[in-house]
C-alpha positions in Angstrom: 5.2 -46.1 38.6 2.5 -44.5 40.6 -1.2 -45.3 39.4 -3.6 -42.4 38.7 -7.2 -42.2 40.1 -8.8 -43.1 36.2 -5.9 -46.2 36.0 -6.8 -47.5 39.8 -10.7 -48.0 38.7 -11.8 -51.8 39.9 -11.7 -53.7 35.8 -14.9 -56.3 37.7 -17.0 -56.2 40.4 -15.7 -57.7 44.2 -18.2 -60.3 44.8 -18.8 -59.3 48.7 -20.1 -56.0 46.7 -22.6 -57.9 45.1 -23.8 -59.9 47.6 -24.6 -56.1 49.6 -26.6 -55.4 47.0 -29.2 -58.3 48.4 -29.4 -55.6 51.7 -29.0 -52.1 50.7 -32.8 -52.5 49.7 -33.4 -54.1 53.0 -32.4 -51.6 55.0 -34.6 -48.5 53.2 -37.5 -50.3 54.3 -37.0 -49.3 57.8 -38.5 -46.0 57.9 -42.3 -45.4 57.6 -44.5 -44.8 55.0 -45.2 -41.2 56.1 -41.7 -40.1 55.7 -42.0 -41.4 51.9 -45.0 -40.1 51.2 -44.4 -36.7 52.4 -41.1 -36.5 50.7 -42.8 -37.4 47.4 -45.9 -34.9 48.0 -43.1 -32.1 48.4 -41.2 -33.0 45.6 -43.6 -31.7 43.0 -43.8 -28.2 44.7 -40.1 -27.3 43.7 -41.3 -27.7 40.1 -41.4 -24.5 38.5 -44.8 -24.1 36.9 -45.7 -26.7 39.2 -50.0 -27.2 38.8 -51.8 -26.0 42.3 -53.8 -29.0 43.7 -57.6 -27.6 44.5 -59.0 -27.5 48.0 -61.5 -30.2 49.0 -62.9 -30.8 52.3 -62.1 -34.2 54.2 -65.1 -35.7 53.1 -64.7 -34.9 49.7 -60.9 -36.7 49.9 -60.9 -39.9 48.9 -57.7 -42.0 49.8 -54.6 -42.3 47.8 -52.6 -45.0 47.4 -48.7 -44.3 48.5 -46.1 -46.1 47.0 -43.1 -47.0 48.9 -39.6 -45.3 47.6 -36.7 -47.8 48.4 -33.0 -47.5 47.0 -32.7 -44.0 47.9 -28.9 -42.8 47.9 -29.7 -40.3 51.5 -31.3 -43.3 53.1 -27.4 -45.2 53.0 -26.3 -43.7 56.7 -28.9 -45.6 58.2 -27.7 -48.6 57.3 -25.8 -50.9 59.6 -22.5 -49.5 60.1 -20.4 -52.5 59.3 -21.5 -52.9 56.0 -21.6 -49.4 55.0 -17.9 -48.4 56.2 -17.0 -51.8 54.0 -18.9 -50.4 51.0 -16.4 -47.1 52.0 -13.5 -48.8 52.1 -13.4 -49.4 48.1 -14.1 -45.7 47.9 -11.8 -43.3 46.1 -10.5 -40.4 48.7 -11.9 -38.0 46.3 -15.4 -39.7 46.1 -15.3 -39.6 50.1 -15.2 -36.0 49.6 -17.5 -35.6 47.3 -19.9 -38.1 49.5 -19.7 -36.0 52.5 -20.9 -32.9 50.5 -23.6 -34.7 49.8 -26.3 -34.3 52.3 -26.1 -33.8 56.1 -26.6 -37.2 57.3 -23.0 -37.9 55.0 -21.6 -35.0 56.3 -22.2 -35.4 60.6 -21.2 -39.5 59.5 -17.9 -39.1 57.6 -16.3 -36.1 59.1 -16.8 -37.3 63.0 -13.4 -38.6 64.0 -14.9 -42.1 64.5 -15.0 -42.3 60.7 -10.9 -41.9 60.0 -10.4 -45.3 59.9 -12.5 -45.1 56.6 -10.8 -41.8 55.2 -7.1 -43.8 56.0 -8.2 -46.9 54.4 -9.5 -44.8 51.1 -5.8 -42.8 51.4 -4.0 -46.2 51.8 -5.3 -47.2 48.1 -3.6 -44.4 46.6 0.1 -45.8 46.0 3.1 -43.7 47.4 0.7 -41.0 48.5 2.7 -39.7 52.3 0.8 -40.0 55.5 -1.2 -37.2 56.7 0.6 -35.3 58.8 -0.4 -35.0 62.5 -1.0 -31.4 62.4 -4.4 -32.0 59.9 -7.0 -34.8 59.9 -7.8 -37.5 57.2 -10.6 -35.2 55.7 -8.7 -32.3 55.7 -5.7 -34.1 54.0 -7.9 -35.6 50.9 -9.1 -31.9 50.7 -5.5 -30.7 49.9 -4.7 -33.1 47.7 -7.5 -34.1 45.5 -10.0 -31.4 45.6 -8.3 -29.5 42.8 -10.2 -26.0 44.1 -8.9 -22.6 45.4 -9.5 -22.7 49.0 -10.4 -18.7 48.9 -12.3 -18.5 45.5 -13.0 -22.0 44.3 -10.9 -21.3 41.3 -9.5 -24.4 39.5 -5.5 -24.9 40.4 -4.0 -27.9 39.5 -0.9 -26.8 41.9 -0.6 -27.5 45.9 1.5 -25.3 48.3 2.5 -27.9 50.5 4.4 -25.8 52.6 1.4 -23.9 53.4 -1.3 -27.4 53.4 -3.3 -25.0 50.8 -4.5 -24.3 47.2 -4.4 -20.7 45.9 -4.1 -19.1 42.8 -2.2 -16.3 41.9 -4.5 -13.8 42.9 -5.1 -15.1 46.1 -1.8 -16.2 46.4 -1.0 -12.3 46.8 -3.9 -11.4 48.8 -2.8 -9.7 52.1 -5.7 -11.8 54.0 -3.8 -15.1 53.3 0.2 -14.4 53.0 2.1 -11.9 54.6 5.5 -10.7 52.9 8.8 -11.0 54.0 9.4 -7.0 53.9 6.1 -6.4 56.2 7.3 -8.5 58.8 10.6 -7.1 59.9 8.1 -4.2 60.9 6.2 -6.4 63.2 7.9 -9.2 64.4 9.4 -8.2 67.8 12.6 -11.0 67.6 14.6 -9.3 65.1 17.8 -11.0 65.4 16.1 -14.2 64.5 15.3 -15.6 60.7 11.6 -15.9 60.2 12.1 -17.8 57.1 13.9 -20.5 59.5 10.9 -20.9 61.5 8.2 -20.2 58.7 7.5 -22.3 55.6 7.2 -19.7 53.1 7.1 -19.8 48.8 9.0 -17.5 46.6 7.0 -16.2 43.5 7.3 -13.3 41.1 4.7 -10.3 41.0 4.6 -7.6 38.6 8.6 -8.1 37.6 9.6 -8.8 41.7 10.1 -11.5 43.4 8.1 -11.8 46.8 8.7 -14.3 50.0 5.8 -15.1 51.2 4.5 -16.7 54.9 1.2 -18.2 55.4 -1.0 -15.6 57.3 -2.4 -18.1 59.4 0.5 -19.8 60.2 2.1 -16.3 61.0 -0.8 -14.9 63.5 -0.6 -18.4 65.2 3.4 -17.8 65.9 2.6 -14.0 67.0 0.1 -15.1 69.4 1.9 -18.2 70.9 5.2 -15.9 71.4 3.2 -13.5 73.0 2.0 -16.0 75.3 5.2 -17.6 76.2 7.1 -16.2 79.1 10.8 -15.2 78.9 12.8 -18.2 79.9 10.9 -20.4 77.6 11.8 -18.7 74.2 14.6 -20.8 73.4 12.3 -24.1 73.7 9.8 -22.3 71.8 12.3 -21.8 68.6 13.5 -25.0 68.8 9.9 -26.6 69.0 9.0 -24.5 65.6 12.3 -24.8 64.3 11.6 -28.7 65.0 8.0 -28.2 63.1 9.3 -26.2 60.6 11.9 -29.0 59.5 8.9 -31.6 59.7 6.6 -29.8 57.5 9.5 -29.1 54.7 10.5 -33.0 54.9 6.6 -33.9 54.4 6.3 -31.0 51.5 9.1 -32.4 49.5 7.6 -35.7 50.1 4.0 -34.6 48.8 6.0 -32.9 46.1 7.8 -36.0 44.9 4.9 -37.9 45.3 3.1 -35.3 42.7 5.7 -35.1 40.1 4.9 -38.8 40.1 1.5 -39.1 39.7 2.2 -35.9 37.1 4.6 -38.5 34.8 2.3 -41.3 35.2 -0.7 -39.4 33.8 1.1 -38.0 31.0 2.1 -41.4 30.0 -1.4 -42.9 30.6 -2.6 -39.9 27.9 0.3 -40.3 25.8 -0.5 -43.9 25.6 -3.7 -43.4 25.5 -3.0 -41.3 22.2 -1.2 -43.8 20.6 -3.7 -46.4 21.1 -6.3 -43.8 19.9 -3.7 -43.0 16.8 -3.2 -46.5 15.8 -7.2 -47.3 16.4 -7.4 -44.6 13.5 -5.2 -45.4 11.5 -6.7 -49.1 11.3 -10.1 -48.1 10.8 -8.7 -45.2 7.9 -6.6 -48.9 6.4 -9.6 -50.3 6.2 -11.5 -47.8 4.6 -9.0 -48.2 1.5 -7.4 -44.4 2.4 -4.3 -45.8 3.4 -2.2 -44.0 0.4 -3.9 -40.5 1.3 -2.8 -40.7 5.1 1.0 -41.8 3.8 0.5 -38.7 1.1 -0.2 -36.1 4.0 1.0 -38.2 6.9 -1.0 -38.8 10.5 0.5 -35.6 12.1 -2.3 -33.6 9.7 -4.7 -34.7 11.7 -2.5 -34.9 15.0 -3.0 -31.8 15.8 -7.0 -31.8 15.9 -8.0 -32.2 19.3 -11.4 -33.3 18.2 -9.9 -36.2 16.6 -7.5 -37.1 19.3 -9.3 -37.1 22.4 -6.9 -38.5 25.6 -9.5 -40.0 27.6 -11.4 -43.0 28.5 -14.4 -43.3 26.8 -17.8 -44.9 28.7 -20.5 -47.1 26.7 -23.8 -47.8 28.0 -22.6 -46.0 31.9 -20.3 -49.1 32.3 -16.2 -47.9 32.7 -13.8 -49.1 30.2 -10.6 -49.6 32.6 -8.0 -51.3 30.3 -6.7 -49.6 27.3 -7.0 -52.7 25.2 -11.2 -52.7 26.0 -10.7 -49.0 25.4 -9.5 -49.9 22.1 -12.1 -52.4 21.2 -15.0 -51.3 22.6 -15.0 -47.6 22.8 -13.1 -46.5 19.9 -16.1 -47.9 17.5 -18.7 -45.3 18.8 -16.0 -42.7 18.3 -15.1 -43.7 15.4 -18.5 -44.1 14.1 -18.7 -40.6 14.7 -16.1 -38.9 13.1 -16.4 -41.0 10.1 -18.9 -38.9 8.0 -16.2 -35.9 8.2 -13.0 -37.3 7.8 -13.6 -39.3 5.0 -15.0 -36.0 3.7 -11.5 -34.7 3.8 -9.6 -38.1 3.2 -11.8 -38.2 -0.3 -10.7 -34.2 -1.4 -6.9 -35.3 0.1 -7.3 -38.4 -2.9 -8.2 -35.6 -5.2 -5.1 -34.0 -4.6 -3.0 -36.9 -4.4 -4.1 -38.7 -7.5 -3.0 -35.6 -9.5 0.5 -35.7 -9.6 1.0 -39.4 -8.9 -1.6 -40.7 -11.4 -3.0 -38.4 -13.7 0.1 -36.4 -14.3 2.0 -39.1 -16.1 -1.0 -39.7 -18.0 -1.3 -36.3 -19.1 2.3 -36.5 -20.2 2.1 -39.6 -22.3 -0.9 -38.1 -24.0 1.4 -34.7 -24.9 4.1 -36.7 -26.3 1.6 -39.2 -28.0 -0.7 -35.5 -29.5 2.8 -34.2 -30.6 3.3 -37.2 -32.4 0.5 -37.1 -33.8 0.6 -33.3 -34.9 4.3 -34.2 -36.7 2.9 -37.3 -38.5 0.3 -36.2 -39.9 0.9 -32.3 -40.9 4.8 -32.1 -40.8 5.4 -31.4 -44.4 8.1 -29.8 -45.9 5.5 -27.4 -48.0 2.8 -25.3 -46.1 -0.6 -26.8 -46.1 -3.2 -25.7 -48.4 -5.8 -23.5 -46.0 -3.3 -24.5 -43.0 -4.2 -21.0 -41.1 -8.2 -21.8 -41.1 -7.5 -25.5 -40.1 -6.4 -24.4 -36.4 -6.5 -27.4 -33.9 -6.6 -27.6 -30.3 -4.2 -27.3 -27.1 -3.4 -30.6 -25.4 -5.2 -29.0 -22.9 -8.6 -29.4 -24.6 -7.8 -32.8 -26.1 -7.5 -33.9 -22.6 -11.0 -32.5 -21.9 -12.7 -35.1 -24.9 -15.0 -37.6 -23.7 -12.2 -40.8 -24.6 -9.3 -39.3 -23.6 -10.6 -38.0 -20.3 -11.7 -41.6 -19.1 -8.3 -42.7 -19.7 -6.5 -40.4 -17.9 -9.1 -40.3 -15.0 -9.5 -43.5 -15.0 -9.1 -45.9 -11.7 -5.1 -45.8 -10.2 -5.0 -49.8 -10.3 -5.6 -49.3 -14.2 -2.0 -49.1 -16.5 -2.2 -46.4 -18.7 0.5 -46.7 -21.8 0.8 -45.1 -25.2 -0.8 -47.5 -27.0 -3.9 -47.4 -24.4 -5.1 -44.2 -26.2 -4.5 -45.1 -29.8 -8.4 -45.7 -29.9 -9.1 -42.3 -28.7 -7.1 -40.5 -31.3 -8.8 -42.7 -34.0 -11.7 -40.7 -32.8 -10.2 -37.7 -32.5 -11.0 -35.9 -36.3 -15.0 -35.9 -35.0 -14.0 -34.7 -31.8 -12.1 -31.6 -33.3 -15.1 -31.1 -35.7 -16.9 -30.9 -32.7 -14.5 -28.4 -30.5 -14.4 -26.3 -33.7 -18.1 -25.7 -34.2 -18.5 -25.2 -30.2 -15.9 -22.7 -29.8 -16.6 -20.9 -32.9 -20.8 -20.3 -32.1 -18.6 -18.7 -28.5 -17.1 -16.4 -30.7 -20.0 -15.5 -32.8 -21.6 -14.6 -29.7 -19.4 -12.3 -28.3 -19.4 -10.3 -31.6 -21.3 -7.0 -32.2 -22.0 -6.9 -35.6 -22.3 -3.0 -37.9 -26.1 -2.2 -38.8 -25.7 -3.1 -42.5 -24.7 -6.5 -41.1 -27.6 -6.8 -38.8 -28.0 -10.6 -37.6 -26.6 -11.9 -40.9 -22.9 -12.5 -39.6 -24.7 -14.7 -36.8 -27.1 -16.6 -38.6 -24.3 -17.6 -41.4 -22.0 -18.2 -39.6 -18.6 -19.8 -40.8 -19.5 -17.7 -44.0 -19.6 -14.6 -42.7 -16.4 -14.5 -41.0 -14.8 -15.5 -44.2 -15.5 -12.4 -45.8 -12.9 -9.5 -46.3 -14.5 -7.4 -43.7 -14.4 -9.7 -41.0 -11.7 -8.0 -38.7 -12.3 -8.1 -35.3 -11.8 -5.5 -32.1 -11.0 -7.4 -29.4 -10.9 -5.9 -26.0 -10.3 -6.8 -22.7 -9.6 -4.4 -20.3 -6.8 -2.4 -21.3 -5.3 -4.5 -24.2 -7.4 -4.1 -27.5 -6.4 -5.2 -30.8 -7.3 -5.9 -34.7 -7.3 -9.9 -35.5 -8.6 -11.8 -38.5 -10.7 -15.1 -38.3 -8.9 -17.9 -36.8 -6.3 -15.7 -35.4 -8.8 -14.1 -33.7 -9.4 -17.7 -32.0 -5.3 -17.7 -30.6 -6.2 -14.5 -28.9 -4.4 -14.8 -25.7 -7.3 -14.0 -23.5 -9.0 -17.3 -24.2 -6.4 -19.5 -23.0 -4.3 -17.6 -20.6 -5.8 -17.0 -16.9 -4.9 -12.9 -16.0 -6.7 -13.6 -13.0 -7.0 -15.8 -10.2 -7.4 -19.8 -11.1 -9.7 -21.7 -9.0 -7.2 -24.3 -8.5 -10.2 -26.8 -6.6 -11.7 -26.9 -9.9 -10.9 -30.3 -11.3 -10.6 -29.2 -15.1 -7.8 -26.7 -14.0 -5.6 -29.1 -12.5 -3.6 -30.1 -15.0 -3.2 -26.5 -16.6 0.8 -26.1 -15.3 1.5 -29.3 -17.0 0.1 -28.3 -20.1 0.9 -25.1 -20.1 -2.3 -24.1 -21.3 -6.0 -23.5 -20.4 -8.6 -25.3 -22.0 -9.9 -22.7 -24.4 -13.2 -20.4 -22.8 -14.7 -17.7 -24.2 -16.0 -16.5 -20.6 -12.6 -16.9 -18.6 -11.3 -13.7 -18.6 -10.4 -11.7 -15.6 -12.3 -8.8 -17.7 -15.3 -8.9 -19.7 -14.5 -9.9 -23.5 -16.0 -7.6 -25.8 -15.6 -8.2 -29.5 -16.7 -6.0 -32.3 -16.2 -5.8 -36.4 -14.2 -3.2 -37.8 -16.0 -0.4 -40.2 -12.4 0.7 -41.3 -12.3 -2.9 -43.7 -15.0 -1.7 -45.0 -13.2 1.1 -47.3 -10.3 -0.8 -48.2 -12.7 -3.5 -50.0 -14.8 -0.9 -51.7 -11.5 0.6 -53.1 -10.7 -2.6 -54.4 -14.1 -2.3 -56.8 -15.8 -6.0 -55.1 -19.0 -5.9 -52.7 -18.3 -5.5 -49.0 -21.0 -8.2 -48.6 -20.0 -11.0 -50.9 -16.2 -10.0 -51.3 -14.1 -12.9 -49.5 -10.3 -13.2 -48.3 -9.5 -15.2 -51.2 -10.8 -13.0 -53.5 -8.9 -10.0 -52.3 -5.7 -12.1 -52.0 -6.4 -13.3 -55.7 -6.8 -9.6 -56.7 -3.1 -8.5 -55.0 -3.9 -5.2 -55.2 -1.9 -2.1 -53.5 -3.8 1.1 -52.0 -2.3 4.0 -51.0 -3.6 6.0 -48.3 -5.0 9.3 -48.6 -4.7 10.4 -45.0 -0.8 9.6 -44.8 -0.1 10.3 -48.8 0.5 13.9 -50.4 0.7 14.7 -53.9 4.6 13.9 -54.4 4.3 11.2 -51.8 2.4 7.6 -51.4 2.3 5.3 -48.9 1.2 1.9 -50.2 0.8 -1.2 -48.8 -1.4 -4.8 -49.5 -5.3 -4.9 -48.2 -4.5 -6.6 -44.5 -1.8 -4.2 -43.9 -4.2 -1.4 -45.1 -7.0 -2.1 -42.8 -4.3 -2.8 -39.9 -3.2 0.6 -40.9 -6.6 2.3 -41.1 -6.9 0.7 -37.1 -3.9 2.0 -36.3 -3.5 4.7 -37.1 -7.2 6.2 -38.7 -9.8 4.7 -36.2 -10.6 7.9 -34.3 -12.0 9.0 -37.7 -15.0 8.0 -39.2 -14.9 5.2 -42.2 -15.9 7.7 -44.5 -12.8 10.0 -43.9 -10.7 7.3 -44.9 -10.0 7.4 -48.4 -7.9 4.4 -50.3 -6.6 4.4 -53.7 -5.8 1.5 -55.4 -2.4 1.3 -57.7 -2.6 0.9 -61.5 -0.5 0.1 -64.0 3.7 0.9 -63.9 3.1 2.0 -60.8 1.8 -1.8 -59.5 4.8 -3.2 -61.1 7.5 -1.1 -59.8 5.9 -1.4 -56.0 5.3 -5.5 -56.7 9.3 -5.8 -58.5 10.5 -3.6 -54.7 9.2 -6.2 -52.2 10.4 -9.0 -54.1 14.0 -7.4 -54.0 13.7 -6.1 -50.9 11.7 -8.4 -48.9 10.6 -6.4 -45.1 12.8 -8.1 -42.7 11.4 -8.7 -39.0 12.2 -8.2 -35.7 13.6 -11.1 -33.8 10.8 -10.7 -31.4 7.5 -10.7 -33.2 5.1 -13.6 -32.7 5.3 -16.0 -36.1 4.0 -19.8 -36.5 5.6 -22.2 -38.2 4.1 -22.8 -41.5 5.1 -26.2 -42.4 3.4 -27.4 -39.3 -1.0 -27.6 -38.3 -1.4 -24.3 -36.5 -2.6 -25.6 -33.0 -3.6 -23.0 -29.7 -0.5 -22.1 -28.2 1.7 -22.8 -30.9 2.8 -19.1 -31.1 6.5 -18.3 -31.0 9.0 -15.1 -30.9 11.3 -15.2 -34.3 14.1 -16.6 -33.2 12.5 -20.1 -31.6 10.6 -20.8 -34.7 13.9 -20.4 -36.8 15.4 -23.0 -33.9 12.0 -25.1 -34.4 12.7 -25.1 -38.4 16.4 -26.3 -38.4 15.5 -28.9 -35.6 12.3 -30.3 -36.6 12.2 -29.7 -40.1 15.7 -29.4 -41.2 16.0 -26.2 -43.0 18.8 -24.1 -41.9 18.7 -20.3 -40.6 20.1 -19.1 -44.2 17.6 -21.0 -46.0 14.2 -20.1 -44.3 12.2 -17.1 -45.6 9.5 -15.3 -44.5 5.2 -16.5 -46.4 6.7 -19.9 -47.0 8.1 -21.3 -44.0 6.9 -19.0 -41.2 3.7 -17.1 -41.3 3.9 -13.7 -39.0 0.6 -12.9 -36.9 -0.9 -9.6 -38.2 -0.9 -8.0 -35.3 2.3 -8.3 -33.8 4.3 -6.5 -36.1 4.6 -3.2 -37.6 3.0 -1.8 -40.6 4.6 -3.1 -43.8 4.0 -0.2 -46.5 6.5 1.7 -48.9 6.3 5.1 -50.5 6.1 6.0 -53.9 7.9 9.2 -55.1 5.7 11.2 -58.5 9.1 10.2 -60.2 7.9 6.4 -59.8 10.7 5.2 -57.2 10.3 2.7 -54.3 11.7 3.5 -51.0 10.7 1.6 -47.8 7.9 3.6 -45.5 9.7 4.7 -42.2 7.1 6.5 -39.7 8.2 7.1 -36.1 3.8 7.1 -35.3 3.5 3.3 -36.2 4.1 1.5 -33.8 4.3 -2.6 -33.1 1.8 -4.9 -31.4 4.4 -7.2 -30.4 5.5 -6.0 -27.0 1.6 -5.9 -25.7 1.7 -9.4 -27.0 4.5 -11.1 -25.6 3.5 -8.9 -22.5 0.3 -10.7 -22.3 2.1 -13.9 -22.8 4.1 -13.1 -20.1 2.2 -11.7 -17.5 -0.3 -14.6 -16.8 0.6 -17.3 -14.6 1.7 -19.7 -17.0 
């Protein structure tokens, strides 16, 4: 395989070099001190800004000292010629090029023909490379084929024209003053039964959708002039001498061209090993960093593709060359590496992040939802509903995973072995923990309320009291859904668990929300502003009752059981009744465009109260299989909401009861505000029908909607 310029680099130093560095001093000290000194008095004046010396007469002068300059690089020609064409003679063809452009002195010494020996030598260390053919000399040659430069306008192009001995890029390429084309020259060439392209090395390329033969202008003036010049019975000899050329310069072309696609292969596999040396440097120093499992989780072609990363070159270190890859490796890579540290590891640490979710904490968080289920069954499943079990709400596993003891668990190192029984001394804390949750979320909803000017700051500054009290129905809004909800349902409001608009999935307390199903509860996560306000409609429905406003609680208007009839809906033959939550659900409804004093209730007395009591007994309101119900044998928990027909599933699995059996107040409780208003109508004759109105109309499908809609 041929060797490349950056793989044909010297690994030591020759020791003849060295000992010429004992005379390359030597010989600088030829020339006199006045040449040094006035080159170093003129140096300064090229300075821009340079400071102007002041004039002083000769007797004011007084003598400077001037210092000697030796080792100077322009001083090298004048050095004896047998050493300094051996220093050449390691050279590189390209630095020979680069050495002549130099300064003048290089230039007269390197390009007189005496100096060819040196240029061959230098081309001789190049493997494979062809001879130079005899129509160009050595300097010319090393030109062509390492000075990778237009010859026109000094553009970079990589490619050679070796039928033409030139660089040009396209632009040039298609220049009139350096190709001709095939179609101009049948105008002008005066031997038209002969084939200029059999005489002429020319290229084919494509311009503007056409493909073009072109001829090397120089090349073709040369043959107009030399035909011109030749007399009559000489043509044949002078076609066969081009002919002859012609043949000469392809052969050599496709021999330069052979000898290009080699070099070409061998470079790409010095950078491609060069690469994988670089890769596997990498992935050593990333090993040994302890990010091993986050380069297997996103694999090394992540990072592949970064050329910043990945650089296929040689690096230097301290201006000495590193030659062999394994030096490369060992040497050079540690500066680089060094380097790039800081801001992979950056992005190696947020990859963990990622990759410790599903493989580490996921399974956590699912042994901690079957171990909180278990513990919701054992210690609330009854086969009775709980005394107060609507007020004794307790949180998603979603929040349970956010307390202090069970979050260490789950977060803790990936070397630790997380099992069921590792969290049993969490839960033995977990009754103060919910205490806790309770109070915190509850002084979040106390602060979104906007409490009625007889309330002033009293609902706030009692706090759990207040929202016990009868009155204590709440608006809640949120963009366009609004609804009426009682204290704790007014906790399982959708909008405090359930994202409606993006989720910032980088924050680290939202990544287990698909797994959960759930967001930790926040009173300040909605994609709209919350606002919540108290309803002046309860007000009227617990003054018809005959109790206080202020001081009258839920359990005192449950222990009442009263019916009202309402005096907007209600004529003088006709009543619609219906129990106190259903009235001031009915007042919202229905009623809330009009002022609270508009609304009028009337409580039922007597025969009257026992014929409506005796109906829904008898005829108990049946619901749809769609409205949102909880279970009521089990602790009411966020999320635990469920359509009709899976919490009748839920009952005959979990609890045993069958469909037949399972009635509506003692084994399922239905949330207010999902379904429609229950009410019946009593006739002046004292019958009990049930209350059909077209106007009111169900909460359940904005519900389940909302339940729906979010990304959960």
């Amino acid at each position: 395989m041929v060797k490349t310029r950056s793989a044909s680099r010297l690994a030591g130093n020759d020791p003849s070099i060295m000992d010429l560095k004992m005379v390359a001093p030597a010989a600088s000290g030829d020339h006199s001190d006045e040449e040094d000194s006035d080159s170093a008095n003129r140096a300064p004046s090229c300075i821009k800004g340079a400071r102007k010396r002041s004039r002083k007469s000769a007797d004011d002068a007084k003598p400077s000292k001037k210092s000697k300059q030796r080792g100077r690089l322009d001083l090298m020609p004048t050095m004896n010629l047998d050493i300094l064409f051996h220093i050449l003679s390691f050279l590189h063809p390209m630095d020979l090029v680069n050495l002549s452009r130099t300064s003048r002195n290089f230039r007269n010494l390197l390009l007189q023909r005496s100096s060819a020996a040196a240029w061959k030598v230098a081309r001789l260390q190049v493997d494979d490379l062809p001879d130079c053919p005899p129509d160009m000399s050595e300097p010319q040659y090393a030109n062509l084929v390492f000075y990778p430069h237009c010859h026109d306008c000094d553009k970079v192009v990589r490619s050679i024209l070796w039928q033409f001995r030139a660089r040009y890029c396209l632009k040039c390429l298609f220049s009139k003053s350096n190709t001709v084309d095939n179609c101009d020259t049948l105008l002008h060439v005066p031997w038209k039964r002969f084939r200029l392209a059999s005489y002429l090395p020319s290229v084919t390329s494509r311009e503007q959708g056409y493909y073009k033969q072109l001829f090397h202008k120089k090349a073709y003036d040369e043959m107009l002039v030399e035909h011109s010049k030749t007399p009559q019975d000489e043509i044949a000899a002078f076609f066969d001498k081009k002919r002859k050329h012609f043949e000469e310069v392809m052969e050599h072309a496709k021999q330069c061209e052979g000898w290009s696609q080699s070099v070409a292969s061998s470079r790409k596999c010095e950078l491609e090993k060069l690469k994988r040396d670089c890769k596997d440097a990498i992935i050593a120093h990333i090993t040994e960093a302890g990010y091993k499992p986050e380069l297997d989780f996103v694999g090394i072609s992540r990072f592949e593709r970064e050329k910043a990363l990945f650089k296929p070159k040689t690096l230097t270190m301290q201006g000495e060359y590193v030659v062999e890859w394994l030096e490369w490796v060992f040497i050079s890579v540690l500066p680089a590496w060094n380097r790039m540290r800081p801001n992979l590891i950056l992005r190696l640490d947020a990859i963990r992040v990622r990759r410790l979710d599903p493989q580490v904490y996921g399974p956590r968080r699912c042994i901690l939802k079957g171990k909180y289920k278990k513990y919701l069954q054992k210690k609330y499943l009854q086969k009775t509903p709980p005394s107060g079990a609507v007020f004794d709400l307790m949180p998603h596993t979603a929040d349970v995973a956010g307390f202090g003891p069970f979050r260490d668990l789950i977060m803790s190192p990936e070397s630790t072995t997380i099992t069921e029984a590792s969290f049993c001394s969490a839960f033995q804390q977990l009754p103060d923990l919910v205490s806790s949750w309770r109070a915190k979320i509850d002084c979040e909803f106390m602060d979104l309320v906007r409490f009625l000017e007889n309330h002033g700051d009293s609902g706030k500054q009692n706090g759990s009291d207040f929202v016990q009290l009868a009155t204590s129905a709440f608006v809640m809004r949120s963009g366009n859904d609004h609804r009426l909800l009682t204290y704790p349902e007014a906790l399982l409001w959708p909008g405090f668990f359930c994202s409606r608009g993006r989720v910032d999935w980088m924050d680290d307390s939202l990544r287990g929300v698909k797994q959960f199903g759930c967001l930790p509860w926040s009173a300040s996560r909605s994609h709209y502003p919350i606002t919540i306000s108290t309803f002046e409609g309860a007000v009227a429905v617990v003054r018809a009752s005959g109790l206080d406003p202020k001081t009258a609680y839920r359990q005192d208007m449950d222990r009442l059981d009263a019916r009202f009839a309402c005096g907007k809906c209600s004529s003088p033959g006709r009543k619609v009744i219906m129990k106190w939550e259903m009235a001031m659900m009915h007042s919202y409804r229905m009623h809330r465009d009009l002022q609270p004093d508009e609304i009028e209730w009337t409580p039922i007395e007597g025969d009257k109260l026992a014929n409506v009591k005796t109906y829904e007994h008898v005829a108990k309101p049946t619901l749809k299989d769609d409205t949102i119900v909880y279970c009521a044998l089990c602790q009411h928990h966020i999320g635990d909401e469920k359509r009709l027909l899976d919490v009748q599933t839920h009952l005959a699995r979990i609890h045993g009861i069958p469909s037949d059996k399972i009635e509506h107040g003692k084994h399922y409780i239905a949330n207010h505000s999902s379904i429609s208003v229950a009410a019946v109508v009593l006739d002046s004759d004292g019958k009990v029908s049930k209350h059909e109105d077209s106007k009111v109309l169900s909460y359940c499908g904005n519900l389940i909607l909302l339940l729906q809609r979010h990304w959960l």
